[in-house]
SETI-436718 format. One record per residue (C-alpha): residue number from 0; x, y, z. Coordinates in steps of 0.25 Angstrom, whole numbers, plus 2048, in hexadecimal, padded with zeros to 3 digits. Each point is the difference from the previous one (the first is absolute). Example, Ala and Ser with C-alpha at 12.3 -4.5 7.8 and 13.67 -1.06 7.14 Angstrom:
BEGIN
<node><i>0</i><u>831</u><v>7EE</v><w>81F</w></node>
<node><i>1</i><u>806</u><v>80E</v><w>7FE</w></node>
END
This chain:
BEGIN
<node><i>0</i><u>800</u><v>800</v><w>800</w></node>
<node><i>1</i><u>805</u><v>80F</v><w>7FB</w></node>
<node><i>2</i><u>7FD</u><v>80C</v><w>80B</w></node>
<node><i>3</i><u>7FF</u><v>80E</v><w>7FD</w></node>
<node><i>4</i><u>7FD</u><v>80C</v><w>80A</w></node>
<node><i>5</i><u>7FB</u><v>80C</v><w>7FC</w></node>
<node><i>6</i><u>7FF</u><v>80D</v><w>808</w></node>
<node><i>7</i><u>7F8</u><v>80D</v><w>7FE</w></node>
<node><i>8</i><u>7F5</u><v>7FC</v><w>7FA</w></node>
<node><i>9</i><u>7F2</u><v>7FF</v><w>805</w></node>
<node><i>10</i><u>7F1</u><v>7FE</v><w>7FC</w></node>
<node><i>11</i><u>7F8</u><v>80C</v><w>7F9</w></node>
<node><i>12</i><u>7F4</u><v>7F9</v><w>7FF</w></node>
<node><i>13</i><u>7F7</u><v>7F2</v><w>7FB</w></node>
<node><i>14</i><u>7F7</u><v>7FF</v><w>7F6</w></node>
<node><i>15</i><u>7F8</u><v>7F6</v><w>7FB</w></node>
<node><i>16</i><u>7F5</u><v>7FE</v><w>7F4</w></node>
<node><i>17</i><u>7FA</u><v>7F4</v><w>7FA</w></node>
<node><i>18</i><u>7F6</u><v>7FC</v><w>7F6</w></node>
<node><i>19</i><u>7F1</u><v>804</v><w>804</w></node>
<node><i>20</i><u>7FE</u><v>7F1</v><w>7FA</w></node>
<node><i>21</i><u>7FE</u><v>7F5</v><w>80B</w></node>
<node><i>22</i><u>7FF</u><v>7F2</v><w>7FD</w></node>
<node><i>23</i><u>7FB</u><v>7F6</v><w>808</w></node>
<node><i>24</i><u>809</u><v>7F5</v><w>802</w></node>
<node><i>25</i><u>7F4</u><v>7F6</v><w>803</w></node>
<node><i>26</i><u>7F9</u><v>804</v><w>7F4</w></node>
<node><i>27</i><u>80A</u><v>800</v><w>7F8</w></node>
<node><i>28</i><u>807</u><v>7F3</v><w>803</w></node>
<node><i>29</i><u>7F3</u><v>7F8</v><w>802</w></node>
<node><i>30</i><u>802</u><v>7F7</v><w>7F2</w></node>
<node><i>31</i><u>80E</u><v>800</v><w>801</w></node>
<node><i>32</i><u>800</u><v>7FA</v><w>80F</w></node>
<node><i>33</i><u>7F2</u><v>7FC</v><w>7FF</w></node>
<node><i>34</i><u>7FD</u><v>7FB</v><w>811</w></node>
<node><i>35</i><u>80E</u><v>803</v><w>802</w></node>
<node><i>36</i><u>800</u><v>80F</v><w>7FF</w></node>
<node><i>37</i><u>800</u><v>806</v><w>80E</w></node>
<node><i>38</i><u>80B</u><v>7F5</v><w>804</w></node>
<node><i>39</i><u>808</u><v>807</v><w>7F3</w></node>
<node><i>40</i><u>7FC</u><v>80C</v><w>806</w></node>
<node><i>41</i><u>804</u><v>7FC</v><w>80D</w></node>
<node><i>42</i><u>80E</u><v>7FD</v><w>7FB</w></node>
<node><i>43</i><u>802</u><v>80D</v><w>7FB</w></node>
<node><i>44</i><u>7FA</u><v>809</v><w>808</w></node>
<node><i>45</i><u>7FB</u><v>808</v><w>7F5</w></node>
<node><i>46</i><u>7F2</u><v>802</v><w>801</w></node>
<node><i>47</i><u>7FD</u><v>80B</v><w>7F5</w></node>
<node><i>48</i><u>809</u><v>805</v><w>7F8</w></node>
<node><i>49</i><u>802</u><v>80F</v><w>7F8</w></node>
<node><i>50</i><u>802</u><v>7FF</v><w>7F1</w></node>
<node><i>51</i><u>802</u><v>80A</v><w>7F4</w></node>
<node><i>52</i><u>7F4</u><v>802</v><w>7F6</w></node>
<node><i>53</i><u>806</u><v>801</v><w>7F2</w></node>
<node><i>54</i><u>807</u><v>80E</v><w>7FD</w></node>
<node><i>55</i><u>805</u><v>801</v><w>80F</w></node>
<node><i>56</i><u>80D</u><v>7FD</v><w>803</w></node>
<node><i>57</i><u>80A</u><v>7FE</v><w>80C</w></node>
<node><i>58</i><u>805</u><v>80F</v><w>7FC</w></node>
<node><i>59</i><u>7F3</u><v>805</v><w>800</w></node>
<node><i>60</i><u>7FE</u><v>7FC</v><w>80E</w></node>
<node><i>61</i><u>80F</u><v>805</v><w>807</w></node>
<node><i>62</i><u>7FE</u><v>80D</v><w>7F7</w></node>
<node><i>63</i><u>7F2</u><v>801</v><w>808</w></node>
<node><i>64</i><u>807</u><v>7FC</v><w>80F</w></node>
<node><i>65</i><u>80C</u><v>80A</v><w>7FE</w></node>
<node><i>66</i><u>7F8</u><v>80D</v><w>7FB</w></node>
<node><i>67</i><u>7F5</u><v>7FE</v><w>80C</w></node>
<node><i>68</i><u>80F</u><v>7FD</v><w>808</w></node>
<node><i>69</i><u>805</u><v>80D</v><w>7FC</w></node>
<node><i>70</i><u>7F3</u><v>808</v><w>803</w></node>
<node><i>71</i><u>800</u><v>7FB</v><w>80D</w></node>
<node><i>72</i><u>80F</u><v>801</v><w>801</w></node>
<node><i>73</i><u>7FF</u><v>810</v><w>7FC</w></node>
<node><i>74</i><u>80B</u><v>7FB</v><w>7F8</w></node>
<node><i>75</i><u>802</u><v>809</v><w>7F1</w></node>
<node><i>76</i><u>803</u><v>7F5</v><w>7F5</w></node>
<node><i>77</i><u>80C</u><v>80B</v><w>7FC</w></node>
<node><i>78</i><u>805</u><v>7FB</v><w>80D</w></node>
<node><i>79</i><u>802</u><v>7F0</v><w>7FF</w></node>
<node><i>80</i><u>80F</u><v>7FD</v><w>7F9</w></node>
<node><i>81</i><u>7FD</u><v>7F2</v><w>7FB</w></node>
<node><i>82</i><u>7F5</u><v>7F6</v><w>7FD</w></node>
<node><i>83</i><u>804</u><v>7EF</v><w>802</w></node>
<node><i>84</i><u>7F4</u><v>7F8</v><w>7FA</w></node>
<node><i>85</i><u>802</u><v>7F2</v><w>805</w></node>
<node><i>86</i><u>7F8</u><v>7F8</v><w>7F5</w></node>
<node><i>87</i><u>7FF</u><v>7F3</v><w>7FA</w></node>
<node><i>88</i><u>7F5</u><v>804</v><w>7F8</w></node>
<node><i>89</i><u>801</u><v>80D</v><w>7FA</w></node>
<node><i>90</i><u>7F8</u><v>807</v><w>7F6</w></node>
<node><i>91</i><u>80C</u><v>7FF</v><w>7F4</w></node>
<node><i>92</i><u>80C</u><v>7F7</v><w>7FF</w></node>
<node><i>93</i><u>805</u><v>80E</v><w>7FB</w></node>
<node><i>94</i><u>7FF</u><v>80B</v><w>806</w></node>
<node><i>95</i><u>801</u><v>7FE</v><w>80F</w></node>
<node><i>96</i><u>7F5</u><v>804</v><w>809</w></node>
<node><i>97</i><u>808</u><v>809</v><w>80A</w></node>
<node><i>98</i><u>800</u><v>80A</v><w>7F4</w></node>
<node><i>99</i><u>7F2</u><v>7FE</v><w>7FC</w></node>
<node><i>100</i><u>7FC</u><v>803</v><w>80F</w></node>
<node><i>101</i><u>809</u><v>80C</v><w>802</w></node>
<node><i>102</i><u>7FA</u><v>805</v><w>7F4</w></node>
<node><i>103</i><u>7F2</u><v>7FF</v><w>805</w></node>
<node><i>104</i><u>802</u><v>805</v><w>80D</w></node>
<node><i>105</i><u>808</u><v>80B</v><w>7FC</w></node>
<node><i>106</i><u>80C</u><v>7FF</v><w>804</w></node>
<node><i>107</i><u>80B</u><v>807</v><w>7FC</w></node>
<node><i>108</i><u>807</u><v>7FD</v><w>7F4</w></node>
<node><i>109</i><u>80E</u><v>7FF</v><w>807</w></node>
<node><i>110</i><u>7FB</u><v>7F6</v><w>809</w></node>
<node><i>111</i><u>806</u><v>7F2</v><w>7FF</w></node>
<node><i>112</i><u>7F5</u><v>7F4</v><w>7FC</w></node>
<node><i>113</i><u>806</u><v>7F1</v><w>801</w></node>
<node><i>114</i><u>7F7</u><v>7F3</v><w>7FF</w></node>
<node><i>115</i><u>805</u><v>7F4</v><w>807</w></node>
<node><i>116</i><u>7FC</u><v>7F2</v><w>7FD</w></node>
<node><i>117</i><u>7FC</u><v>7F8</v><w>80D</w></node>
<node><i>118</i><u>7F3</u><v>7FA</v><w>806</w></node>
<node><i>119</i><u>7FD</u><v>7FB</v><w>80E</w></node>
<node><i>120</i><u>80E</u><v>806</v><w>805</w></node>
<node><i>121</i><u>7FE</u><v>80B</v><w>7F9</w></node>
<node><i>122</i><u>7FC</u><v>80B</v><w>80A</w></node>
<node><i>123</i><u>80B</u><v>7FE</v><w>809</w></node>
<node><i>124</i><u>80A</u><v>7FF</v><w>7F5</w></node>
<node><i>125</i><u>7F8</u><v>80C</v><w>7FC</w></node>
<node><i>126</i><u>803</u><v>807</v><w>80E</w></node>
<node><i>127</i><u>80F</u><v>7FD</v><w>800</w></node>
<node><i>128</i><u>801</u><v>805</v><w>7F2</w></node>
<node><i>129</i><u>7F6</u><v>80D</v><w>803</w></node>
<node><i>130</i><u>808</u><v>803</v><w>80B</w></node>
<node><i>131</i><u>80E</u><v>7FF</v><w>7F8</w></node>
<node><i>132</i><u>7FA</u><v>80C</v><w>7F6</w></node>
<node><i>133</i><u>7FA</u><v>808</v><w>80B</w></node>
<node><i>134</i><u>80D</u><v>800</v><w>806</w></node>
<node><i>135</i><u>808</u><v>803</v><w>7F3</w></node>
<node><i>136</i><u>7F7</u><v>80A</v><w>7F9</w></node>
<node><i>137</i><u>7FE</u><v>807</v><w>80D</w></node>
<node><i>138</i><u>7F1</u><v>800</v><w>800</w></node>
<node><i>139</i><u>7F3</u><v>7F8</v><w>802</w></node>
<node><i>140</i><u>7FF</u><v>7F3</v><w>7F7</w></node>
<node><i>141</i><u>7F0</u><v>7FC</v><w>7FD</w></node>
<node><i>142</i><u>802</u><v>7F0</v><w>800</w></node>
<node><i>143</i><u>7F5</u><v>7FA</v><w>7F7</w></node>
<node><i>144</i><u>7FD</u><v>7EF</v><w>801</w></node>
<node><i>145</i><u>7F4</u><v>7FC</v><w>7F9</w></node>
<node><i>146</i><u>7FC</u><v>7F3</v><w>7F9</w></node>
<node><i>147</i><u>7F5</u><v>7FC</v><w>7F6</w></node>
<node><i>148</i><u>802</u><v>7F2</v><w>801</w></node>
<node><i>149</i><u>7F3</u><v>7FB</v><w>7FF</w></node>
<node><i>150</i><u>800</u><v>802</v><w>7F2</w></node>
<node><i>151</i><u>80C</u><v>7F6</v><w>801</w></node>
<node><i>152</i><u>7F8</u><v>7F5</v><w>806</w></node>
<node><i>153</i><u>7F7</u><v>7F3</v><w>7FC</w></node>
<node><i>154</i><u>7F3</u><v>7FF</v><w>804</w></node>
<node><i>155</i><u>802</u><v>7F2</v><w>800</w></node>
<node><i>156</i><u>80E</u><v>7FE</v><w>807</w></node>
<node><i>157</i><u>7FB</u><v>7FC</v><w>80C</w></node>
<node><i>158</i><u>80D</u><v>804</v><w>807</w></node>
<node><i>159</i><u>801</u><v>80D</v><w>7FD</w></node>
<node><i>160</i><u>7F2</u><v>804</v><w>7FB</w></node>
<node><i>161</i><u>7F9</u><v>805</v><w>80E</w></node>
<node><i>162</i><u>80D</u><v>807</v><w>804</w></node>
<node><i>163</i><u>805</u><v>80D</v><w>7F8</w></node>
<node><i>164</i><u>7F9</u><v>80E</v><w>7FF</w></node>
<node><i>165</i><u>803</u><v>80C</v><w>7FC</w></node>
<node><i>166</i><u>806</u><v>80E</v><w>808</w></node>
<node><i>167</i><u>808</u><v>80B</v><w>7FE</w></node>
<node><i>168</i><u>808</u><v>807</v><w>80C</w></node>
<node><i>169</i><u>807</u><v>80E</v><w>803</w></node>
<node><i>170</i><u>80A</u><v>802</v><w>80A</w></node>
<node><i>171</i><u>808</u><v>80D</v><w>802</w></node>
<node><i>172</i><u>80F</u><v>7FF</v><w>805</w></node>
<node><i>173</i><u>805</u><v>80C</v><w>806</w></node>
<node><i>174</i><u>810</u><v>803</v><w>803</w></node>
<node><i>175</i><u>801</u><v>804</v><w>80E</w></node>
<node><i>176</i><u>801</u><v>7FC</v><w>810</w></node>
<node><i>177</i><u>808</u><v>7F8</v><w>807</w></node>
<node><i>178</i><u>7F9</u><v>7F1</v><w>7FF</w></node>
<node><i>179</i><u>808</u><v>7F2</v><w>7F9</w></node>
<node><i>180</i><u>7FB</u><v>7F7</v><w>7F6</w></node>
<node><i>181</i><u>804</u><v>7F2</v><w>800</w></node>
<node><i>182</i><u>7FF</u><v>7F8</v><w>7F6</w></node>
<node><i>183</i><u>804</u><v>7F2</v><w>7FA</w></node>
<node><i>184</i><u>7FD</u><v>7F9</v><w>7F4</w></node>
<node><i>185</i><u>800</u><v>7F0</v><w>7FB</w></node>
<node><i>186</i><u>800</u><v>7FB</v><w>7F3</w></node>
<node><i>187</i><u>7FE</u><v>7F1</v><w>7FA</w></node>
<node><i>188</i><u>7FF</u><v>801</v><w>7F2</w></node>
<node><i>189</i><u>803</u><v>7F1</v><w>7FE</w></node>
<node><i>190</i><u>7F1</u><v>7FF</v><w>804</w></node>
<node><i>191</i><u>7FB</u><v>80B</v><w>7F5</w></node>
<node><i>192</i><u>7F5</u><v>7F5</v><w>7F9</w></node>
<node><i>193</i><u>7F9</u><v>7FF</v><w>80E</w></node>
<node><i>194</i><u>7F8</u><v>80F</v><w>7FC</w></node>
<node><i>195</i><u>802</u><v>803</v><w>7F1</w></node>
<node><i>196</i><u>7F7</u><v>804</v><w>7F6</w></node>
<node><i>197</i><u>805</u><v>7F9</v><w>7F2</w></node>
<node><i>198</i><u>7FF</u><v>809</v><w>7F5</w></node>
<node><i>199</i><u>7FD</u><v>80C</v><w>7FA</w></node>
<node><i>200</i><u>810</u><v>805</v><w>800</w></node>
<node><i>201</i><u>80D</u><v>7FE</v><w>7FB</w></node>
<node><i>202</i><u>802</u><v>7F3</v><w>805</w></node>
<node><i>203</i><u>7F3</u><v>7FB</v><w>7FA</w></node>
<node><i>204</i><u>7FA</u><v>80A</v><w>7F9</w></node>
<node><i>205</i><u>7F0</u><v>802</v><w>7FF</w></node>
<node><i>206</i><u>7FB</u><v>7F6</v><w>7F4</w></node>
<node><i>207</i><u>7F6</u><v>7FD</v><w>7F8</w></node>
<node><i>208</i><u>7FB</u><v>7F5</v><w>80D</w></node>
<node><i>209</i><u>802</u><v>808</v><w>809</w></node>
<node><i>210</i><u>7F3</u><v>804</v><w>805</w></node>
<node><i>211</i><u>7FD</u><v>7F2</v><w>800</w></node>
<node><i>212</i><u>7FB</u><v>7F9</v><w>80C</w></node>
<node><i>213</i><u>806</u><v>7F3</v><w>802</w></node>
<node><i>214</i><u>801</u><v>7F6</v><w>80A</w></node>
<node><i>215</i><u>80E</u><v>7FE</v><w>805</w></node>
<node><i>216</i><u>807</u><v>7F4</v><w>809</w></node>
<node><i>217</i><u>7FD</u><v>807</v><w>80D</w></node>
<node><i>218</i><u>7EF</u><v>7FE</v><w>7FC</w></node>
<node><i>219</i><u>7FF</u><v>810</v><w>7FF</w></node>
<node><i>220</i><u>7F9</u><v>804</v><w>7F5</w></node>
<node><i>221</i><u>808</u><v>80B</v><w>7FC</w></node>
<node><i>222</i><u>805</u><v>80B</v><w>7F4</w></node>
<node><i>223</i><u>810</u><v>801</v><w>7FE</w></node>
<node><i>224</i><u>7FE</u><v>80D</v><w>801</w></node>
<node><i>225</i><u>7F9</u><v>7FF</v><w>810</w></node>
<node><i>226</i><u>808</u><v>7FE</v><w>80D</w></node>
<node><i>227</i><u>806</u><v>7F2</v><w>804</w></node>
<node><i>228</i><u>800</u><v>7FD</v><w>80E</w></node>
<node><i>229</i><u>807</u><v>7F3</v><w>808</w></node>
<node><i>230</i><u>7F9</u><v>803</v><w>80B</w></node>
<node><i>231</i><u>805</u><v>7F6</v><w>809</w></node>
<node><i>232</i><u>80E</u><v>803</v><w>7FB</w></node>
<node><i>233</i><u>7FE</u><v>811</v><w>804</w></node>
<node><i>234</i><u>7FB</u><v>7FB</v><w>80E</w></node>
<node><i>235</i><u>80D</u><v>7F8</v><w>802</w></node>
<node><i>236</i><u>807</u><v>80C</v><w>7FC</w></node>
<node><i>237</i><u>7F9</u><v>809</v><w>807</w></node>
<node><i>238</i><u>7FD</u><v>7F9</v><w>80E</w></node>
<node><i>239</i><u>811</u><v>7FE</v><w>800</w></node>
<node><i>240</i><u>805</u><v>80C</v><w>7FB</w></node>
<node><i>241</i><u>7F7</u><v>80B</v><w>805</w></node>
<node><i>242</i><u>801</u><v>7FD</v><w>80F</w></node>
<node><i>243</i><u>80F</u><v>7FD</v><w>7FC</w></node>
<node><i>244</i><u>803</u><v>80E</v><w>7FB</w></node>
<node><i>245</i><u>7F7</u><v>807</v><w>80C</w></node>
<node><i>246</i><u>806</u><v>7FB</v><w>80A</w></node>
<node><i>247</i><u>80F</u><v>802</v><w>7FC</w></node>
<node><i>248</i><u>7FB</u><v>80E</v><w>7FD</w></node>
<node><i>249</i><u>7FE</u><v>802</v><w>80D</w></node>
<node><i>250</i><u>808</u><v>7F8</v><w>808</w></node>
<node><i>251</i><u>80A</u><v>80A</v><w>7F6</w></node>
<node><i>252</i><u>7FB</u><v>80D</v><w>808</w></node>
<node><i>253</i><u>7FE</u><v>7F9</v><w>80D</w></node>
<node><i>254</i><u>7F0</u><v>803</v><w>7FF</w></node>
<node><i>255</i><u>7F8</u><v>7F4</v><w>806</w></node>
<node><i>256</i><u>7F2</u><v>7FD</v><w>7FA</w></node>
<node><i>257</i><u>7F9</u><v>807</v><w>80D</w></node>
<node><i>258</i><u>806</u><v>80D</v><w>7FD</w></node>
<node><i>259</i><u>7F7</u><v>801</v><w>7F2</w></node>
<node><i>260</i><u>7F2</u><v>806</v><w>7FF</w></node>
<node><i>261</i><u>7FC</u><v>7F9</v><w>7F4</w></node>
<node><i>262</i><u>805</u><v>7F8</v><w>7F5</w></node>
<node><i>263</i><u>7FD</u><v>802</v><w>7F3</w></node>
<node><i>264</i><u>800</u><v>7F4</v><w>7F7</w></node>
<node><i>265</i><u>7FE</u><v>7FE</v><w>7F1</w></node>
<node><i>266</i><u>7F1</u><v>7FD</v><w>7FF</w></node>
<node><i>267</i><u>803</u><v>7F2</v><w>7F8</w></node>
<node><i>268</i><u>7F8</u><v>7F5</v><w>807</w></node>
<node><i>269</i><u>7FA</u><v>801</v><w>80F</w></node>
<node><i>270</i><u>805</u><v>7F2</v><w>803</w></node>
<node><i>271</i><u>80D</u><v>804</v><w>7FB</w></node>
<node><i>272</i><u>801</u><v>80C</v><w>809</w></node>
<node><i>273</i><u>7FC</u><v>7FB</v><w>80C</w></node>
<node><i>274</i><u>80A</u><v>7F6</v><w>7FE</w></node>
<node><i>275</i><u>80C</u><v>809</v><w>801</w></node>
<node><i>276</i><u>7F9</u><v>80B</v><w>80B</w></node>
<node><i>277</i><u>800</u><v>7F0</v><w>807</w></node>
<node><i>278</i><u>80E</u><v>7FD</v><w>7FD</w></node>
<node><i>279</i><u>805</u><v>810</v><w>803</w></node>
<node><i>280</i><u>7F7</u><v>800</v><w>80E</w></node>
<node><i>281</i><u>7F7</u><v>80B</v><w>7FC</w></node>
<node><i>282</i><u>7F1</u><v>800</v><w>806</w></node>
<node><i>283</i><u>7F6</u><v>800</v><w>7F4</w></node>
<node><i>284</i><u>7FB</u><v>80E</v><w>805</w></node>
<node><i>285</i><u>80C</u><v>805</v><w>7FC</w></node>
<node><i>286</i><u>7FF</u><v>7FC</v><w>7F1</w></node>
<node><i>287</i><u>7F7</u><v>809</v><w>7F9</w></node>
<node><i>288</i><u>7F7</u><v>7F7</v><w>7F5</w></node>
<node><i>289</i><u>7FB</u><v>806</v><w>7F4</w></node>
<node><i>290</i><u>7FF</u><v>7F5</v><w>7F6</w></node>
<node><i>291</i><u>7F3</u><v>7FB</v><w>803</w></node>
<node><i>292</i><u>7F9</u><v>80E</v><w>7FB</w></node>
<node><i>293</i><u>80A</u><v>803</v><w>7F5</w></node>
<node><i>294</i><u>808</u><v>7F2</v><w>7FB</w></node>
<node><i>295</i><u>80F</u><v>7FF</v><w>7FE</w></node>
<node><i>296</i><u>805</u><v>80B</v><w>7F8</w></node>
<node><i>297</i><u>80D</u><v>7FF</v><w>7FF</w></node>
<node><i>298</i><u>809</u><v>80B</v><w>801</w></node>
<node><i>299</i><u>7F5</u><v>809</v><w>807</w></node>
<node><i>300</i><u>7FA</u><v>7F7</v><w>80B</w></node>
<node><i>301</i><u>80A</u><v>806</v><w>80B</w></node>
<node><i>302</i><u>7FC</u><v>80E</v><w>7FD</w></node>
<node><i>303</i><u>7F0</u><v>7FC</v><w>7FE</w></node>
<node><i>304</i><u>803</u><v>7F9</v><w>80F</w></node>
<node><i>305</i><u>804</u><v>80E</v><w>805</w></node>
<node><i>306</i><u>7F4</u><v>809</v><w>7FC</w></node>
<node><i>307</i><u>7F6</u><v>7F4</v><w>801</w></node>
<node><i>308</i><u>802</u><v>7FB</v><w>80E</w></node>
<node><i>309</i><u>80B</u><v>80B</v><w>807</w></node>
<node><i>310</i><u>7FA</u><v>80D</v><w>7F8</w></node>
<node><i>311</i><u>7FE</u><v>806</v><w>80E</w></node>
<node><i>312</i><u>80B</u><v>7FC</v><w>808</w></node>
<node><i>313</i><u>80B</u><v>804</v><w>7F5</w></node>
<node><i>314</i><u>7F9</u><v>80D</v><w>800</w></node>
<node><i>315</i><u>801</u><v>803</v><w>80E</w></node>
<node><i>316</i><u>80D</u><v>7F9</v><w>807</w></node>
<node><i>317</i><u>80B</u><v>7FB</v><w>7FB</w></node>
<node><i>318</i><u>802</u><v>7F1</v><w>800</w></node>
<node><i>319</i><u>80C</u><v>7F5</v><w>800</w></node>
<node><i>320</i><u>7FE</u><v>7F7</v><w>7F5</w></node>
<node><i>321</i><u>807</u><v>7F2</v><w>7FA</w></node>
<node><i>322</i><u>7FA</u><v>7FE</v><w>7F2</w></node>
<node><i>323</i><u>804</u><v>7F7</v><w>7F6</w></node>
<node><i>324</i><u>7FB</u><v>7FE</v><w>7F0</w></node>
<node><i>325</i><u>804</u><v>7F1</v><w>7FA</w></node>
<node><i>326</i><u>7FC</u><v>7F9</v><w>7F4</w></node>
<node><i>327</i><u>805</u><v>7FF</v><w>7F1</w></node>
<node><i>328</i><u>80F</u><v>801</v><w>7FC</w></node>
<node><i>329</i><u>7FD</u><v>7F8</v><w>80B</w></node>
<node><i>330</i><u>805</u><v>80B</v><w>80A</w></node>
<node><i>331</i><u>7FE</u><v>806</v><w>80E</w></node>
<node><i>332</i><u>803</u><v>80E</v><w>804</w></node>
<node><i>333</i><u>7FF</u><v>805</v><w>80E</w></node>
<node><i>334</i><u>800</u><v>80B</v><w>806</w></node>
<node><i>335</i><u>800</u><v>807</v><w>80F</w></node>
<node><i>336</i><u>7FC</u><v>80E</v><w>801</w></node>
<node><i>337</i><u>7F7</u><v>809</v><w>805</w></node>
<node><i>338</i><u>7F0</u><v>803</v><w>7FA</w></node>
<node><i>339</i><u>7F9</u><v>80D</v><w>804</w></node>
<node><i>340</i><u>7FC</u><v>80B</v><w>805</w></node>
<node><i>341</i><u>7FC</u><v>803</v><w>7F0</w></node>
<node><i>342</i><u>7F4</u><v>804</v><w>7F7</w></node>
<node><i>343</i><u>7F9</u><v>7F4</v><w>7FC</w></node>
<node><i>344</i><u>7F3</u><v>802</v><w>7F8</w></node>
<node><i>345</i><u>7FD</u><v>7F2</v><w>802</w></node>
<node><i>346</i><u>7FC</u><v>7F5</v><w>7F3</w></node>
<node><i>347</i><u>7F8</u><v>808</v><w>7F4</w></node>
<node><i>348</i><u>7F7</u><v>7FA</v><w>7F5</w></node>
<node><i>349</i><u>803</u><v>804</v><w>7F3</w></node>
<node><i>350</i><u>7F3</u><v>803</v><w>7FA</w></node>
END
């Protein structure tokens, strides 16, 4: 495991906004589960789920949670030095979506605007890195993770197709203070088949099949172009690793599990989470849950977390958190630092 420490740098605010667009995991999952579905809804812990209607996009939701972050910042978009956009679904291959947003949040033209490519370790990656160009452009960073992944899903896998919704997130970093922020990062790409989606890029690029569905050795009836999960495979990794990285994290900075307020876990599988709180000797009050309103999605579901369940503590006190995001790559990355006091608008629909 690498570690990283960065200083002077804290939370300007939280933001959250997702699809007006519920769906019911029961109803939806009746003919693929048949008698089974609330076991398969048990097992996941996603109950409903938020999901883009066509013409709305991962960038159309973070665009939406960083200007209503930046109104109730009293923050000028003149202001902000630099947009990261942590995607695995942007709306182009070309051109990235940091530029696309600065544009229409009207930032200046002299900002910086960088897309990163990761998914459920995404937003801590994405806090490490925000923090690195708040520090070096000498001004507040607006940190942008969204997925659309629904529209990268089978209806008919039944591993992954009660799981993924949709969000966009904004989260402003602001250089200043005196607080440390420490991280650690674990990759295993040895293990980059266990969460893949086939085709649609240089590899394996989209072909004339691939839109169509086919059932594969696993039983999931799927496209190349959707997501491919080795369930059992992730949650090996997972149940190992994550625990494995957190607790040499802080045994690192000689902070015990007691000392933290909260931890903050990528929202991937309720039984998979409360696994490693159990393995770390966290209480379950202490782990926030949003999955079961919201559905796993990916990069965003830490920051969904934050203005779903903590919208009111964040804003009034400050809080001692251990948070971790873990998934494809396969990779971990952790961090300990402090969350609050900050604005936090809480979870909008985009409408």
């Amino acid at each position: 495991m690498r570690y990283a420490t960065i200083e002077g740098i804290g939370f300007g605010g939280v933001c959250a906004c997702v699809p007006a667009n519920a769906v019911d995991n029961l109803t939806a999952g009746a003919e693929l589960f048949g008698n089974g579905i609330e076991n398969a809804i048990k097992a996941t812990g996603v109950r409903t789920r938020r999901v883009c209607p066509p013409g709305v996009t991962a960038l159309d939701l973070s665009v939406l949670a960083a200007r209503t972050l930046l109104r109730d910042h009293f923050t000028a978009p003149s202001d902000i030095g630099g947009v990261l956009f942590v995607t695995q679904t942007p709306d182009h291959d070309m051109p990235n979506n940091a530029s696309r947003a600065a544009h229409l949040l009207g930032l200046s033209s002299s900002c910086a605007a960088v897309d990163t490519s990761l998914a459920c370790s995404g937003y801590v990656y994405g806090l490490w890195l925000g923090s690195l160009m708040a520090q070096s452009l000498q001004g507040p960073v607006l940190l942008l993770a969204g997925e659309d992944h629904s529209r990268s899903t089978s209806p008919r896998d039944r591993g992954t197709a009660l799981l993924f919704g949709d969000a966009g997130t904004a989260t402003l970093l602001a250089p200043g203070g005196r607080e440390q922020w420490h991280f650690g990062f674990l990759t295993d790409g040895s293990q980059a088949d266990a969460l893949l989606i086939p085709e649609g890029r240089s590899r394996h690029p989209f072909n004339d099949r691939s839109l169509e569905y086919r059932t594969w050795p696993d039983g999931g009836v799927r496209r190349p172009i959707d997501i491919r999960m080795d369930g059992m495979a992730v949650f090996n990794f997972v149940v190992r690793s994550v625990p494995e990285c957190l607790t040499s994290l802080m045994k690192r900075h000689e902070v015990p599990p007691e000392d933290f307020d909260l931890l903050l876990l990528h929202q991937a599988n309720l039984y998979m989470m409360k696994q490693v709180a159990k393995k770390l000797g966290f209480p379950q009050e202490k782990m926030p849950v949003s999955l079961d309103r919201y559905g796993n999605s990916s990069s965003a579901t830490i920051p969904v977390t934050i203005c779903s369940e903590l919208r009111e503590k964040v804003t009034a006190q400050s809080h001692r958190v251990l948070t971790a995001g873990f998934g494809a790559g396969l990779s971990v990355s952790a961090a300990l630092m402090t969350l609050g006091p900050c604005p936090c608008p809480g979870v909008i629909e985009y409408r």
